[in-house]
PAKE-654508 format. One record per residue (C-alpha): x negated, y negated, z negated; residue in three letters. Coordinates in steps of 0.02 Angstrom, whole numbers, plus 50000, padded with zeros to 5 digits. Layout:
! residues N
XYZALA;...
! end
This chain:
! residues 659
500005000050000UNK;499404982550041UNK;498794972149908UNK;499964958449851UNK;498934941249879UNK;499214929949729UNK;500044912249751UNK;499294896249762UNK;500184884149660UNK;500124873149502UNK;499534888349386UNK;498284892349511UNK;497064875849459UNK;496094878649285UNK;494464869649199UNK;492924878649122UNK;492894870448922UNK;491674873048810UNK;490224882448826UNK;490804893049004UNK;490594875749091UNK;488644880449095UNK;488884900849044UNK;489984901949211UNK;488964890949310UNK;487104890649249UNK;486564884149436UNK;487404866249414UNK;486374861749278UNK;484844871149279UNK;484804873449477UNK;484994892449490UNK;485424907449388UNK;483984916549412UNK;482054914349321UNK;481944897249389UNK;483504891849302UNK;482924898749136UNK;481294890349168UNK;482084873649188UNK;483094877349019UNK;481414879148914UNK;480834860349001UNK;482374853848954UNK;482074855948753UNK;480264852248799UNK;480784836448874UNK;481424829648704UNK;480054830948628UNK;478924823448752UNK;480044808348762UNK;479834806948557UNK;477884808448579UNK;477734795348708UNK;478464782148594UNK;477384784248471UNK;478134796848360UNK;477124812948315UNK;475574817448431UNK;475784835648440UNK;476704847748512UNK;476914865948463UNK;477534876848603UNK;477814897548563UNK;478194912048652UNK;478774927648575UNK;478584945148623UNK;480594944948640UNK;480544931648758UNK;481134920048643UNK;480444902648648UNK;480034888248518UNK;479804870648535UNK;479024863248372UNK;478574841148371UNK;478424831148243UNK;479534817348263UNK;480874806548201UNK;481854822148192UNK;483514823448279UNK;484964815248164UNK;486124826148166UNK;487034821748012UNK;488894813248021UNK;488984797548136UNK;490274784048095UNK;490544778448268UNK;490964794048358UNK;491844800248198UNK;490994817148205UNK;489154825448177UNK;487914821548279UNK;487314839948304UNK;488934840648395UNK;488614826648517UNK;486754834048539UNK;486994851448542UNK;488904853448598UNK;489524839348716UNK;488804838248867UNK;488224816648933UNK;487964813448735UNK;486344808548674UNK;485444795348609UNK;484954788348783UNK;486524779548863UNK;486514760048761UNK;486054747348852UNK;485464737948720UNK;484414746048588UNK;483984760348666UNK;482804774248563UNK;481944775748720UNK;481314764048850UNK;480454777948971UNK;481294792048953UNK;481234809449027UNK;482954817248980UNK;484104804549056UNK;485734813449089UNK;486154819948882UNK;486224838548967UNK;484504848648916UNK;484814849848722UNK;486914856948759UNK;486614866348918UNK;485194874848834UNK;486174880748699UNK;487804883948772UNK;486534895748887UNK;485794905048752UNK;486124921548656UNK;485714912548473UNK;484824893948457UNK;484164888248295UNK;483804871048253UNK;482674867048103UNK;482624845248077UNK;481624834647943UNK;482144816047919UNK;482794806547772UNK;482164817847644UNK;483044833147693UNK;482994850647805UNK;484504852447898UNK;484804870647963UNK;485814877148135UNK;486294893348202UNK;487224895348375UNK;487584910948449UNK;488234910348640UNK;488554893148631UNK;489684893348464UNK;488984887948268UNK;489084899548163UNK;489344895447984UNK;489164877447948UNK;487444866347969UNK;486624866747804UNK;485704849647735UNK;484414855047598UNK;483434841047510UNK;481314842347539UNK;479944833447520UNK;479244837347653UNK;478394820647722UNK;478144825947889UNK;479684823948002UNK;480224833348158UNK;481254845348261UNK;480874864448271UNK;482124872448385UNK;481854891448433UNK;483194902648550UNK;483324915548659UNK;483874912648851UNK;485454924948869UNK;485514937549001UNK;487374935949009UNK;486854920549094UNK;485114920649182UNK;484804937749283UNK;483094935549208UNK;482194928849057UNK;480514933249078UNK;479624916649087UNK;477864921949124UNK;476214914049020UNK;475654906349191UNK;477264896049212UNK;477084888349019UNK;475244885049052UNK;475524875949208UNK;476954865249147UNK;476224862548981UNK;474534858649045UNK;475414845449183UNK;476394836949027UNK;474664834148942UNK;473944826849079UNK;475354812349107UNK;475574809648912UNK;473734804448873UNK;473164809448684UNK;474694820148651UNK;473864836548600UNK;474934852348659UNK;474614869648580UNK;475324884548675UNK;475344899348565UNK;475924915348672UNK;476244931948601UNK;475814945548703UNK;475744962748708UNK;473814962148702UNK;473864950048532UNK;474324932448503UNK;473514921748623UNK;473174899748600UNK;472844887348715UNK;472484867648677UNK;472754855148819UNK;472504837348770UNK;471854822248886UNK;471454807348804UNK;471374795648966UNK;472724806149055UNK;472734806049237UNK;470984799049266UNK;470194813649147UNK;471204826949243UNK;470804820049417UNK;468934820949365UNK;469234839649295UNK;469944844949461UNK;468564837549587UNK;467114839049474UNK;465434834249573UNK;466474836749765UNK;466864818049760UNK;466414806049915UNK;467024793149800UNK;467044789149619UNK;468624789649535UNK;469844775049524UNK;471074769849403UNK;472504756849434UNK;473914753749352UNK;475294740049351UNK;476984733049280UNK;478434727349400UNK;480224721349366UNK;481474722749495UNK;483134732749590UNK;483744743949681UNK;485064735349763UNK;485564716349733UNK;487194721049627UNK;486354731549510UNK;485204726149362UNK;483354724449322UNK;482434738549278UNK;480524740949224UNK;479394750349300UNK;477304756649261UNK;476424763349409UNK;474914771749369UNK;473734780349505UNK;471844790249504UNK;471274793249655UNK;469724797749754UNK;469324803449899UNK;468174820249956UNK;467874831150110UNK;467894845349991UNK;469454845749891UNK;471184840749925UNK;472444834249778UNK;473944826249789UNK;475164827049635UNK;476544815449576UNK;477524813849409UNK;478854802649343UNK;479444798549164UNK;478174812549123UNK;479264826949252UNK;478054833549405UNK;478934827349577UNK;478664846349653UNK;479504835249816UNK;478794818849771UNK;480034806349835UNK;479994787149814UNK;478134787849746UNK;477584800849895UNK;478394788950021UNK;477614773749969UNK;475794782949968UNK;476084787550144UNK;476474771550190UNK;475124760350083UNK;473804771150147UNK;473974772450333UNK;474224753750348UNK;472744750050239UNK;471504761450305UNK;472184759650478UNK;471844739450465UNK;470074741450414UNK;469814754250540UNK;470404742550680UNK;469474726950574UNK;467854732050586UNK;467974740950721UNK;468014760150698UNK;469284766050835UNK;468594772151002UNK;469224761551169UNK;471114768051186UNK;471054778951018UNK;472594783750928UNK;473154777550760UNK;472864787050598UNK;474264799150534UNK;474514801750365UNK;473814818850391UNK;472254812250407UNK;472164802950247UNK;472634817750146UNK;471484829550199UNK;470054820350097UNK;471314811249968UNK;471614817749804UNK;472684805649696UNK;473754808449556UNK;475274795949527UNK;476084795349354UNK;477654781149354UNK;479104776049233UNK;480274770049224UNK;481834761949133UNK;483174769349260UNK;482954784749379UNK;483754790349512UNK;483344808249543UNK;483874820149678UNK;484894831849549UNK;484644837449370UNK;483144848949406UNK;481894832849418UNK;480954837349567UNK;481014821549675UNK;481654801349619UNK;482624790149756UNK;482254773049679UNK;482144760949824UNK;481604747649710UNK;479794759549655UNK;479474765249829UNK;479354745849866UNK;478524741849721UNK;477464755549732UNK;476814753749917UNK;476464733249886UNK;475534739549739UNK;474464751449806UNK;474214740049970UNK;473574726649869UNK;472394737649748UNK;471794746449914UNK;471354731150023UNK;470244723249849UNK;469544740949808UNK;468584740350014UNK;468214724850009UNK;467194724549837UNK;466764741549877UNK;465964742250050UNK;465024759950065UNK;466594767050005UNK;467534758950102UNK;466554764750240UNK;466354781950176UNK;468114783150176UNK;468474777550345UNK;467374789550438UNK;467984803750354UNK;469794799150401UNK;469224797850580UNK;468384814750580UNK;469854823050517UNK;470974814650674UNK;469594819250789UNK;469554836550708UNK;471674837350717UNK;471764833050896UNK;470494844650952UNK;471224858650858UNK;472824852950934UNK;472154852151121UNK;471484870451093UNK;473084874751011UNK;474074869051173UNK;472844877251267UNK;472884893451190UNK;474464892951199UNK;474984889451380UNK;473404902151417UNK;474504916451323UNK;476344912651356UNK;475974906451533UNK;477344915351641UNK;476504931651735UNK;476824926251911UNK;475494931552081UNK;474494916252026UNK;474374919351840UNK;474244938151848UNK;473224950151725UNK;472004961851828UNK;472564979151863UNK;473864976451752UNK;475254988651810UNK;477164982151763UNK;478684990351768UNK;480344986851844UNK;481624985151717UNK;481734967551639UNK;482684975551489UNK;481504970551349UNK;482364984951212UNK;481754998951365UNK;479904993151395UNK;478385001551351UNK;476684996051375UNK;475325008851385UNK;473605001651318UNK;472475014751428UNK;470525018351392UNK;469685013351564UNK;470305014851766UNK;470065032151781UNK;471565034751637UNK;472515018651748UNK;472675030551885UNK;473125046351796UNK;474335037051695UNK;474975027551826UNK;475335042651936UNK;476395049451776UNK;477305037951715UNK;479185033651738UNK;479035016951820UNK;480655009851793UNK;480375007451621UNK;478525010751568UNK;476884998251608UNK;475264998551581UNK;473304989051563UNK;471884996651551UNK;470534991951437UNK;468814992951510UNK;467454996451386UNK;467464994851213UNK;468404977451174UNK;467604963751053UNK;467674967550864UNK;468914955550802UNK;468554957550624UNK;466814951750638UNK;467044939650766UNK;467764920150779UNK;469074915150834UNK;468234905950983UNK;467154919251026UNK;468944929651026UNK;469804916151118UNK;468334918951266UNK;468534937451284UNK;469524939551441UNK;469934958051389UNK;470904951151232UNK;471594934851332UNK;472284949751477UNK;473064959651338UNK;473914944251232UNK;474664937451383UNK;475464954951457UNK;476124956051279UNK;476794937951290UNK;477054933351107UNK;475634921851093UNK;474454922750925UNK;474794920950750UNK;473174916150649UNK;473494914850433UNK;471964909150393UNK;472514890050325UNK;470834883250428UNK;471544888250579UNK;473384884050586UNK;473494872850716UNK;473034886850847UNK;474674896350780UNK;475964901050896UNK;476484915350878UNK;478564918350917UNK;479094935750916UNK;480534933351034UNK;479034932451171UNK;478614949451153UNK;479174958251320UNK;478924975851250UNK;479804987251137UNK;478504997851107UNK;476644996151124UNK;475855013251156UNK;473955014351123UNK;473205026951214UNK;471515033751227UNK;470435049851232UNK;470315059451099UNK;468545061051069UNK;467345048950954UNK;467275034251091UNK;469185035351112UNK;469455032650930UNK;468235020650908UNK;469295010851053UNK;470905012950981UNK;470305007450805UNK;469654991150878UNK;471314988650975UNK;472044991050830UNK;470924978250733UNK;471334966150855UNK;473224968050863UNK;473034967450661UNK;472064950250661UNK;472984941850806UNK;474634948350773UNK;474834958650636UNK;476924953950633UNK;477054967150772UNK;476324981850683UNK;477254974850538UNK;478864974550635UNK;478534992650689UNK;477864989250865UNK;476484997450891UNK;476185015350921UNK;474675029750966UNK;474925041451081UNK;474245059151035UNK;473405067951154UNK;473315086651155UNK;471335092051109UNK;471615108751184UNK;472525116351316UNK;472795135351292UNK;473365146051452UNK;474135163251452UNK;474835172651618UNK;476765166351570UNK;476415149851466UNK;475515134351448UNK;475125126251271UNK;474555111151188UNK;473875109751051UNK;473535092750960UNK;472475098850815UNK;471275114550738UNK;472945121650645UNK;473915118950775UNK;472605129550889UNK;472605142050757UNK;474525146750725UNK;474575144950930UNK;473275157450948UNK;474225170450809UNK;475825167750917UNK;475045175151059UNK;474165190150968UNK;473385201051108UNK;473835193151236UNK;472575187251374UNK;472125168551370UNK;471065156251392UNK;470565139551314UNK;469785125851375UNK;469415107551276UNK;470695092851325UNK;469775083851471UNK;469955066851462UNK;471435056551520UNK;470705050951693UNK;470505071651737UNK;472125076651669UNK;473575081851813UNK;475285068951814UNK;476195082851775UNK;475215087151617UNK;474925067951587UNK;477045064951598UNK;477455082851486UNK;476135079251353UNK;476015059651336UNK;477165049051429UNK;478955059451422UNK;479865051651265UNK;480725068251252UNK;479015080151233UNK;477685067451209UNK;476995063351016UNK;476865043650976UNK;476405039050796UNK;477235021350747UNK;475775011750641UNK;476885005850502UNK;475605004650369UNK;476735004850195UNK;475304995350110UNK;474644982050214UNK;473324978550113UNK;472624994250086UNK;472654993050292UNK;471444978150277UNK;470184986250165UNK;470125001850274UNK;469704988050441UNK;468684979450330UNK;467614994350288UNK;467385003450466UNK;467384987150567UNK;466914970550439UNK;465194965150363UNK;465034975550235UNK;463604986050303UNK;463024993150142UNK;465075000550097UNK;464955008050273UNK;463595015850214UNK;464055021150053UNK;465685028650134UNK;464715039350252UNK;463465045350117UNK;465155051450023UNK;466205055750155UNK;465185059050330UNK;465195077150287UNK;466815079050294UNK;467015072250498UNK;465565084450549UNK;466755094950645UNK;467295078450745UNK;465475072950784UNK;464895072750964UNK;463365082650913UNK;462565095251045UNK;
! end
């Protein structure tokens, strides 16, 4: 029976209260439901007690991790009140820790905090409404007050205890629920990253990280006592072209002419380097993983700087391009740390600002500072500018070769551009193609007489091809054996290595094959042929033996003869159990010749015919085991070639080619 669909009417509309508006939907608030959600949740509380540290109140900050997963967040503070409050006619620990937009960060006049990190009154509640317990331990006015919550509900009452304890603060400890987060396992890199980033923007705030693991209770200290400019110096270390710099600056202004003033401090450290690369930017203490205003206006300060001095004194070539910001960044490293007294940020999670008013601020800023710092600093100055034009002049060449490459490999395989003795077949139905990879003309001909030509192609490969493991790639780029066989493929070349990405361009829907057969003799030159075929297709485009591309074709090592019968057989065992099937029986046996001396018939039965012939698809499972193995047999590593043949060769001597 069909199911009966439900109405929509009046009934049908309902609100999440309490704590299921963040239980229901974690992703609103913390950005997703998953780790990075519950990641965000332990910043939140974090957050807090940042913002109390930065205006002026306690100078440490304890952060633990249990062996539970449970998380604390110690500072010593003003302490959270969280007693009753007269205005709201309720308790404060209510407002903080139970009503979402209530804080102590929304008056316009007297606010607790002028540059503040938690804007939106969410982290404290959405933390706890998203936990399995939270307890809150606070010391101000001469007493302890105590809080349990358990899935986003007290329990009990809070209980207020006189002390006299003299040191204030907020100690807050819970456990992210897995009712809510599909995971909870924040691991010890994520806390030493964040924490370490939080010490760097907050300068003499000392942050202790105390992790319990299962190997013992770990501690780590982070503390920089001139912030950014300490960190910056950490990170390049002795790689500098260029001392470090530090500027900073106040600016009042708007974001738009109906809206009010607003504060903002722009601090940058910067250098530049031909070694390392740095660009990181925070705001009201939160790292801009997407940067944003501050990102913009460093893109746009520093091309129009550096590209006036370049044309000012001369640097360009006749007719040379402008700078790109590209350019600059490759030798830049900078770290920005801004506040402000009202953000805009893309959404809850912190990860970029919008604030027309500090991109503008920001870029006149930096403009300014830059345009003083050459002119006082000459060598610099000039240091800087010839590295920027050596990385453009470096970019467009790579670019040029790029293009090249890539119209030299995806150029269209008419009479003009075609491969020699390449042999193509007649369907244009990509999902039917083969292509044979052959060893040499002789196995061209033999294979070419065999084959089933509406559907199967094939190249030969003359010689042994380059090793493409211990080669360059513009060594490889000027072998016309590999150009021949990337361009009958048609898919173009995908290279990881980060130093050359520009020559990238690789786009699996170019591939006109749907199976790439390599096929050679099956003796020691053979293999060794096929192996560096296959080291080749693994450098240049490893996606299609990834994707499941690329095959071998076994070829029978024997062929075995009786009066009735012939056989094959592709292996010693194989030759064995053949040999007990025919008992008494007359035969005779005679080594596989190689693939140039075989018959078509023989060829078609035994290595071509998709219904008799044997093709193993190289799928490796572990990819990286798959590198080691290429590494070994066809890298650098002479001495591990030769340790694996000390401990192994005596188990190939059957295979050797030893008269």
């Amino acid at each position: 029976m069909a199911k009966k669909r439900e109405e929509y009417g009046n009934e049908s509309i309902s609100s999440l209260k309490g704590a299921d508006r963040v239980r229901k939907r974690p992703s609103v608030i913390f950005g997703s439901d998953g780790l990075e959600g519950c990641e965000h949740s332990f910043f939140e509380i974090l957050s807090n007690s940042i913002d109390e540290a930065r205006e002026g109140y306690g100078s440490k900050i304890v952060v633990t991790h249990f062996a539970d997963d449970s998380i604390q967040v110690q500072d010593f503070g003003r302490g959270i009140p969280v007693d009753w409050n007269n205005n709201e006619q309720c308790y404060n620990w209510e407002l903080v820790f139970c009503e979402l937009y209530a804080g102590g960060k929304y008056k316009e006049q007297g606010n607790n905090y002028e540059y503040s990190l938690g804007l939106n009154g969410l982290g404290s509640c959405a933390t706890q409404y998203s936990s399995e317990y939270f307890d809150v331990t606070v010391v101000r006015d001469g007493f302890q007050y105590d809080l349990h919550f358990e899935k986003g509900n007290i329990v009990g009452e809070m209980k207020k205890t006189p002390t006299t304890q003299k040191k204030t603060g907020t100690t807050q400890k819970w456990r992210a629920d897995l009712d809510v987060f599909t995971d909870i396992k924040i691991p010890q890199a994520y806390f030493l990253d964040t924490i370490k980033k939080q010490a760097v923007v907050n300068p003499g705030v000392l942050f202790e990280f105390v992790d319990h693991t299962p190997d013992g209770v770990q501690k780590f200290d982070f503390c920089y006592e001139n912030g950014i400019t300490d960190y910056l110096k950490e990170l390049v270390g002795e790689q500098g072209l260029t001392g470090v710099e530090y500027w900073e600056a106040e600016r009042v202004g708007r974001d738009r002419d109906d809206r009010d003033d607003y504060k903002v401090k722009l601090s940058v450290a910067l250098c530049f380097s031909n070694r390392v690369q740095i660009s990181e930017y925070y705001h009201n203490s939160s790292f801009l993983e997407y940067g944003g205003s501050p990102e913009r206006a460093v893109r746009q300060a520093f091309v129009s700087q550096i590209d006036s001095y370049l044309k000012q004194n001369g640097k360009y070539l006749k007719n040379e391009g402008k700078i790109t910001f590209a350019d600059v960044e490759d030798c830049l490293c900078l770290i920005s740390s801004s506040f402000s007294t009202q953000t805009s940020y893309e959404n809850q999670t912190k990860k970029a600002i919008t604030n027309k008013f500090i991109y503008e601020a920001m870029t006149e800023f930096l403009k300014h500072q830059l345009e003083v710092y050459f002119l006082e600093n000459p060598v610099d100055a000039s240091k800087i500018a010839e590295q920027v034009l050596v990385n453009k002049r470096s970019r467009e060449n790579a670019e040029k070769t790029r293009l090249n490459i890539k119209k030299k490999l995806q150029g269209n395989m008419d009479i003009t551009n075609r491969v020699q003795k390449f042999v193509d077949c007649r369907t244009k139905d990509v999902s039917k193609r083969e292509l044979f990879i052959v060893e040499g003309d002789s196995a061209l001909g033999s294979c070419k007489l065999s084959r089933d030509a509406e559907f199967q192609a094939i190249i030969p490969v003359r010689g042994k091809i380059l090793n493409c493991l211990k080669s360059g790639y513009d060594k490889i780029f000027k072998s016309d054996i590999i150009i021949d066989l990337l361009k009958v493929l048609g898919c173009g070349v995908e290279v990881k290595a980060k130093q050359n990405k520009d020559i990238a361009s690789f786009d699996l829907s170019g591939l006109r094959w749907n199976k790439v057969i390599i096929c050679t003799d099956a003796d020691v030159d053979g293999f060794q042929i096929r192996t560096l075929i296959l080291t080749m297709l693994y450098r240049l485009t490893p996606t299609l033996i990834e994707e499941g591309y690329v095959y071998i074709a076994q070829t029978p090592l024997y062929e075995i003869n009786t009066k009735n019968k012939v056989y094959f057989a592709y292996n010693e065992p194989e030759k064995a159990q053949i040999l007990e099937e025919i008992g008494s029986e007359k035969y005779t046996i005679q080594r596989s010749k190689g693939l140039g001396e075989n018959e078509p018939d023989m060829m078609w039965l035994t290595t071509m015919n998709p219904e008799t012939r044997r093709a193993i698809k190289v799928m490796p499972e572990d990819a990286e085991r798959m590198s080691q193995v290429f590494d070994l047999f066809e890298g650098d590593d002479l001495q591990g070639r030769k340790d694996h043949i000390a401990n192994h060769g005596h188990e190939y001597l059957d295979l050797a080619d030893i008269s």
